[in-house]
DRENMARDO-224460 format. One record per residue: residue number from 1; residue in three letters; x, y, z of N, C-alpha, C in turn. Coordinates in Angstrom, 3 decimals. Layout:
// residues N
R   num   residuo       n_px       n_py       n_pz      ca_px      ca_py      ca_pz       c_px       c_py       c_pz
R   NUM       ALA          X          Y          Z          X          Y          Z          X          Y          Z
...
// end
This chain:
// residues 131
R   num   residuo       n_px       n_py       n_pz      ca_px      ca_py      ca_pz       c_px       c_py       c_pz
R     1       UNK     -0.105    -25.626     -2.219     -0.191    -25.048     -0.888      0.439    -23.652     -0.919
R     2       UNK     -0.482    -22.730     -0.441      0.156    -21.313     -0.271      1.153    -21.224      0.757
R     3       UNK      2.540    -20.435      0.381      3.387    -19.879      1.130      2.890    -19.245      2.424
R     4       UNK      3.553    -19.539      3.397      3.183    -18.588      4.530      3.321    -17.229      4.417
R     5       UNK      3.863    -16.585      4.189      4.249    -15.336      3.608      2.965    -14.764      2.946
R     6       UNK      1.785    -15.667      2.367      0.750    -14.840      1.338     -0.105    -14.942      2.901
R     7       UNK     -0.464    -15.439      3.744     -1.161    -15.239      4.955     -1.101    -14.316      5.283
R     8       UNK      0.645    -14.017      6.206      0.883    -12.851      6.905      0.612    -11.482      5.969
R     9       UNK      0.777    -11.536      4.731      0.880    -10.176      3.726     -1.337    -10.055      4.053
R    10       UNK     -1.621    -10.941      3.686     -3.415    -10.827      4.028     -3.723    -10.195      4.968
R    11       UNK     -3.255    -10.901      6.612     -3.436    -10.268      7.519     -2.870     -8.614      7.551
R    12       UNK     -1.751     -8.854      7.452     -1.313     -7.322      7.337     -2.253     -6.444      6.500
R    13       UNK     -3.047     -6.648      5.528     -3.957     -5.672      4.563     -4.681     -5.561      5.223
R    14       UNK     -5.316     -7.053      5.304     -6.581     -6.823      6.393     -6.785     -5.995      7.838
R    15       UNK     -5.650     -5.752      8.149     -4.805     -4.979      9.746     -5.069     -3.309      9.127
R    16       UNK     -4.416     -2.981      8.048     -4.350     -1.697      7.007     -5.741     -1.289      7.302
R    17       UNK     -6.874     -2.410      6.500     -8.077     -1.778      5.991     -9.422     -1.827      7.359
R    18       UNK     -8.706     -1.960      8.544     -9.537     -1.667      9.994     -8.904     -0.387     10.302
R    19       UNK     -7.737      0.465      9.870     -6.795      1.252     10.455     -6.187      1.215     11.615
R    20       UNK     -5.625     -0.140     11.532     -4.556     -0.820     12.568     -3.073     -0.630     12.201
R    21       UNK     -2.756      0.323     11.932     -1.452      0.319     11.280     -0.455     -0.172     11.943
R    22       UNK     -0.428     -0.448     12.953      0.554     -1.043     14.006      0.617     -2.792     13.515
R    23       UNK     -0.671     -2.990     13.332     -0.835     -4.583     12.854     -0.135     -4.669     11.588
R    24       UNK     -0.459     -3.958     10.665      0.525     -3.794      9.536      1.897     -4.119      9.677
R    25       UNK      2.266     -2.815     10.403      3.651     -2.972     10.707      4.423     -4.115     11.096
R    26       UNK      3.453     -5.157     12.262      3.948     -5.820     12.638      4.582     -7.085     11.934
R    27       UNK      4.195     -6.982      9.907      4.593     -7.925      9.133      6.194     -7.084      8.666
R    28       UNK      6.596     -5.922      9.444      7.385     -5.594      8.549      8.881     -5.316      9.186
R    29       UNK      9.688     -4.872      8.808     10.856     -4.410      9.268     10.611     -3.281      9.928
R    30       UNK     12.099     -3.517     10.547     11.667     -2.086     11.249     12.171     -0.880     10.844
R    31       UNK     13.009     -1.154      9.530     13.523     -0.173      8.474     12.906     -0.122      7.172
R    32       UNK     11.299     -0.719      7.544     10.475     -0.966      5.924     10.427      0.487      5.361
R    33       UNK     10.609      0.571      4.099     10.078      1.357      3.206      9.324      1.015      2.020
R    34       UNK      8.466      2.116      1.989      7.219      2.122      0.793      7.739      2.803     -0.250
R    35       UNK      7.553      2.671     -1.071      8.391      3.898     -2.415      7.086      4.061     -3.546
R    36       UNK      6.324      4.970     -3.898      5.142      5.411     -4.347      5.461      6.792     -5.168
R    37       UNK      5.371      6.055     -7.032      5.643      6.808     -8.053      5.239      8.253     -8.267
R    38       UNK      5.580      8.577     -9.388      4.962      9.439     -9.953      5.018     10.952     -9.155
R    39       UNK      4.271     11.901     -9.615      3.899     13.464     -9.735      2.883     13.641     -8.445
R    40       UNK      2.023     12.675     -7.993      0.849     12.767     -7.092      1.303     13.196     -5.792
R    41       UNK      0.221     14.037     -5.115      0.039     14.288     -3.624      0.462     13.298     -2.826
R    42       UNK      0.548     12.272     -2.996      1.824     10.813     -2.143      2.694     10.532     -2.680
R    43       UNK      3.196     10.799     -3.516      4.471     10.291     -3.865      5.733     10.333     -3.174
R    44       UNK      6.607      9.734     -3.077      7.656      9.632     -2.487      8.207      8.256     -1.706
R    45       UNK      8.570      8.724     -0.871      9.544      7.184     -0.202      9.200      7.408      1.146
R    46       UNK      8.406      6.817      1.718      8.137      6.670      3.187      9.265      5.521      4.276
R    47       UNK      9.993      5.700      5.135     10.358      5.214      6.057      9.818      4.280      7.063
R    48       UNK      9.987      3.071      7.762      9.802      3.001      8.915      8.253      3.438      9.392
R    49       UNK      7.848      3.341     10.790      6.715      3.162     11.082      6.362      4.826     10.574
R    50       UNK      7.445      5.969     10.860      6.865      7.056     10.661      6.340      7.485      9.419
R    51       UNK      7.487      7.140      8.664      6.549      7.003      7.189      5.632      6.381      6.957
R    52       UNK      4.940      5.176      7.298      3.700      4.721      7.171      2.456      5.319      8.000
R    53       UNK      3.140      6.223      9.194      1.922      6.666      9.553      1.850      7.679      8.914
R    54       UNK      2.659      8.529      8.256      2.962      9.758      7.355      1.682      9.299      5.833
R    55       UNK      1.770      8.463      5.094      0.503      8.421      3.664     -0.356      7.773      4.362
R    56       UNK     -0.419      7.243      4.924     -1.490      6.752      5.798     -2.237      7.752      6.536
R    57       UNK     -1.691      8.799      7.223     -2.615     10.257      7.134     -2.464     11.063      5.731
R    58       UNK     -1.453     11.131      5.103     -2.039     11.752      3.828     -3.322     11.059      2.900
R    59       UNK     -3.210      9.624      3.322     -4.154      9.067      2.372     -5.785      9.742      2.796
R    60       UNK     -5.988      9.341      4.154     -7.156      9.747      4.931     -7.614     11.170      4.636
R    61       UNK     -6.776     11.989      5.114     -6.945     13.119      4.868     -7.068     13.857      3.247
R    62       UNK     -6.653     13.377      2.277     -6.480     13.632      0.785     -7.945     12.704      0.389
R    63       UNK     -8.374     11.986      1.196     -9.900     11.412      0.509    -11.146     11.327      1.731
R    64       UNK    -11.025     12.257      2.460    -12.315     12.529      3.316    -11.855     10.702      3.986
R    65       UNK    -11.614      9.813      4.396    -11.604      8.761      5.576    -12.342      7.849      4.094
R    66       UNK    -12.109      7.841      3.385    -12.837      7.169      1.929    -12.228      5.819      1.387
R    67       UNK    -11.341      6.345      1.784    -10.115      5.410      1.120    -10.055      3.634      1.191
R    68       UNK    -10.140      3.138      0.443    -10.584      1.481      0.565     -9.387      1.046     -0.553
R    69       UNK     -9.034     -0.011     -0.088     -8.150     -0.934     -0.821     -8.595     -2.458     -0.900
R    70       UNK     -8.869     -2.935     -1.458     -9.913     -4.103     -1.908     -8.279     -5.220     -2.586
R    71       UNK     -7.849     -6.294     -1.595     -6.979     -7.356     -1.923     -7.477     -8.224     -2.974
R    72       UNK     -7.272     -8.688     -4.374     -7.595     -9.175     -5.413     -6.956    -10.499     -5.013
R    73       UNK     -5.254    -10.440     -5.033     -4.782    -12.001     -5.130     -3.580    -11.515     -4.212
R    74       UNK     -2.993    -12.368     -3.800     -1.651    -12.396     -3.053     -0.660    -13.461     -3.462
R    75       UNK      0.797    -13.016     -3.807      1.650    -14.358     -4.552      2.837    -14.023     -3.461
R    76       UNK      3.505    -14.984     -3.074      4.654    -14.682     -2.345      5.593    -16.142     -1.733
R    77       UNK      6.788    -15.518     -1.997      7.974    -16.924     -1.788      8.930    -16.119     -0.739
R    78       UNK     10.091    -16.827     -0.245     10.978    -16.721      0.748     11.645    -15.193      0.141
R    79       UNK     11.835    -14.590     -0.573     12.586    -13.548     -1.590     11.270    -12.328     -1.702
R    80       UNK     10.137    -12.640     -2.202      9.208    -12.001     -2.851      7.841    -11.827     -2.237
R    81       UNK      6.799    -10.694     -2.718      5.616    -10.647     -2.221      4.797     -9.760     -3.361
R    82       UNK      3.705    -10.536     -4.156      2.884     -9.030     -4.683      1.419     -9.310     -4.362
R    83       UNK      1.239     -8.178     -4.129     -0.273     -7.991     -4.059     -0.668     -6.949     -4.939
R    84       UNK     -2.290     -7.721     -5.772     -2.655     -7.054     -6.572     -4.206     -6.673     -5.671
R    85       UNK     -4.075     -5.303     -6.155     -5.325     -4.634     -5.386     -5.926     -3.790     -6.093
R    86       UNK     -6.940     -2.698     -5.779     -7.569     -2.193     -6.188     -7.907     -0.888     -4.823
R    87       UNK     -8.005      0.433     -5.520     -7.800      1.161     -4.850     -9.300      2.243     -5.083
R    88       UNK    -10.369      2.364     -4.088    -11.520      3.297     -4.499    -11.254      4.403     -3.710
R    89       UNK    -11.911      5.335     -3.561    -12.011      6.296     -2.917    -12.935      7.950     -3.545
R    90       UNK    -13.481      8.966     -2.359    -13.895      9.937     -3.497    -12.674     11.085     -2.732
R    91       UNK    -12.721     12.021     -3.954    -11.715     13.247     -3.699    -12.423     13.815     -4.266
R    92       UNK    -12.528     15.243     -3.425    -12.822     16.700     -4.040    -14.445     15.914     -4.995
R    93       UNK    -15.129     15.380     -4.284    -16.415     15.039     -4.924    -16.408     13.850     -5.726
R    94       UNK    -15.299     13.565     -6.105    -15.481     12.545     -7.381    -14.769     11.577     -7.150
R    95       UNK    -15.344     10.205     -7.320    -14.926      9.244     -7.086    -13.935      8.715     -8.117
R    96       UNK    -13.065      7.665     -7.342    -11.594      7.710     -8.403    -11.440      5.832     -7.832
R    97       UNK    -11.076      5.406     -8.597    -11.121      3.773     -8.538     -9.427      3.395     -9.706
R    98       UNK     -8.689      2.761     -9.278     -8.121      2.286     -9.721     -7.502      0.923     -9.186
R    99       UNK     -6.114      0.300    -10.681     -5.902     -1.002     -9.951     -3.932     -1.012     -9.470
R   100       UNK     -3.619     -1.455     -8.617     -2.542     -1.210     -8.316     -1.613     -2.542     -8.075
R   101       UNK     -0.196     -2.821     -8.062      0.588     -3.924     -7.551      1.450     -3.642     -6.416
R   102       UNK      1.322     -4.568     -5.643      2.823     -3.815     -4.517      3.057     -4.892     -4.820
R   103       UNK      4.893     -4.702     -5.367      5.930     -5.428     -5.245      6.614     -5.378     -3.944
R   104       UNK      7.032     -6.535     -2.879      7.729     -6.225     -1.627      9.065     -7.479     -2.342
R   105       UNK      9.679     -7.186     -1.500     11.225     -7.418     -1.243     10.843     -7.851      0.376
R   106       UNK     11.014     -9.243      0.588     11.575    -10.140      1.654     12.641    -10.309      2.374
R   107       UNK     12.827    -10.075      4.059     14.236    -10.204      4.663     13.932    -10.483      5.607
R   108       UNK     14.395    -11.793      5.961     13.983    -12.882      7.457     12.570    -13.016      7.400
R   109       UNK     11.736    -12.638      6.565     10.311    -13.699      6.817      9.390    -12.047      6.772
R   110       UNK     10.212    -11.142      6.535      9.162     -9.389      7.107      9.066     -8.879      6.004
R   111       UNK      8.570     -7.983      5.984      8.336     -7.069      4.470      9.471     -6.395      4.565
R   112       UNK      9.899     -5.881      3.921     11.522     -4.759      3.972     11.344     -3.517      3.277
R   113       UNK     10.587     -3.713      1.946     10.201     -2.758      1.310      9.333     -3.308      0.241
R   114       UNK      8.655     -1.637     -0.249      7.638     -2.176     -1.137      7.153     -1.120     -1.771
R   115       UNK      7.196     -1.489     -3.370      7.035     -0.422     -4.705      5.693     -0.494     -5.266
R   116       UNK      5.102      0.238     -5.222      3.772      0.764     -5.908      3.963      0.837     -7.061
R   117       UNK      3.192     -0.249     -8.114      3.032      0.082     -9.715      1.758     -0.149     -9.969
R   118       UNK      1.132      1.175    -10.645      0.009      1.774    -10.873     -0.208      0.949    -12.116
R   119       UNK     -1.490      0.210    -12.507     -1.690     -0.126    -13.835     -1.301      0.715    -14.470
R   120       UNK     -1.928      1.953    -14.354     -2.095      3.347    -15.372     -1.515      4.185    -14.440
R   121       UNK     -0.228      4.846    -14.366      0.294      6.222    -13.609     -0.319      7.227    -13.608
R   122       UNK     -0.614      7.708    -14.956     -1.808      9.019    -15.254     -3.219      8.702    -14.594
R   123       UNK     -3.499      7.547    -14.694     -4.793      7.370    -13.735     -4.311      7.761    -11.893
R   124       UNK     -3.456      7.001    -11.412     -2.789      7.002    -10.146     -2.509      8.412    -10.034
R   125       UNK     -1.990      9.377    -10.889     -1.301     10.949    -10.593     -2.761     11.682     -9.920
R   126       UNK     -3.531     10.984    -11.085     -4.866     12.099    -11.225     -6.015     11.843    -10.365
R   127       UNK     -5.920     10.526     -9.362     -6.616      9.951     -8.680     -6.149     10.753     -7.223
R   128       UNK     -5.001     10.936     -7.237     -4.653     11.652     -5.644     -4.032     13.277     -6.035
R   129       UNK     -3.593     13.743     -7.344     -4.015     15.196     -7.935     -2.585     15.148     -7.238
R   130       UNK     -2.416     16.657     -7.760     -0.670     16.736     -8.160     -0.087     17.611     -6.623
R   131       UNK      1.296     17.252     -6.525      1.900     17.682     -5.082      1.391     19.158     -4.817
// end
C-alpha cells in the first residue's frame, strides 16, 4: 500500500503541470524551499511561495510556455519524498528533454524542501543555458 504522502506529492505535480501553483503550494510549507544545481539560468535556492512563483516564471518564460514535466514514479515515507521525472521543453528553437529527481525532506506531513538532481548536470546546465 502506497504512503499517503506519494498521493499528495502526485496531486501537487499534477496542480504544477495545469499552472496551479497555489495547488502546489498547498502540499508545502510555508517556508518550503527548492534548491536547483549547477551554472544554469535557474539555478539557485528559491524560497517560500515567492520563490516558487519566481522559476516558475523563469521556467515559462526561458522556454516559450513549453515547459512539461512528465511524473515517472513517486516513493515517499513520514521523513522522505522522491520523484522521478522527466523534463521536455523547446528553447531558443531546440528542443531539450531530460531526466531529473526531486529529493524532498518531510515536516508534519508538507514538503519543506526539495533538491533537484539532474541525471546528467551538463545536460540540465545546457538545457536551460548559462546565467
Amino acid at each position: 500500500m502506497p504512503h499517503p504522502l506519494e498521493t499528495t506529492i502526485r496531486d501537487a505535480y499534477a496542480a504544477f503541470g495545469r499552472g496551479d501553483l497555489d495547488g502546489y503550494l498547498s502540499a508545502c510549507t510555508d517556508d518550503f524551499i527548492f534548491n536547483v544545481p549547477g551554472k544554469s539560468a535557474i539555478s539557485g535556492v528559491y524560497r517560500g511561495k515567492d520563490g516558487l512563483y519566481e522559476i516558475g516564471r523563469k521556467a515559462m518564460e526561458l522556454t516559450a510556455g513549453t515547459f512539461q514535466e512528465d511524473v515517472d514514479d513517486v516513493l515517499a515515507n513520514d521523513r522522505h519524498g522522491v520523484v522521478l521525472t522527466r523534463h521536455r521543453f523547446t528553447r531558443a528553437a531546440q528542443p531539450k528533454d531530460y531526466w531529473t529527481v526531486h529529493l524532498y525532506r518531510i515536516r508534519d506531513g508538507k514538503l519543506a524542501e526539495c533538491w533537484e538532481h539532474p541525471r546528467d548536470q551538463a545536460v540540465f546546465d545546457d538545457a536551460w543555458g548559462p546565467r
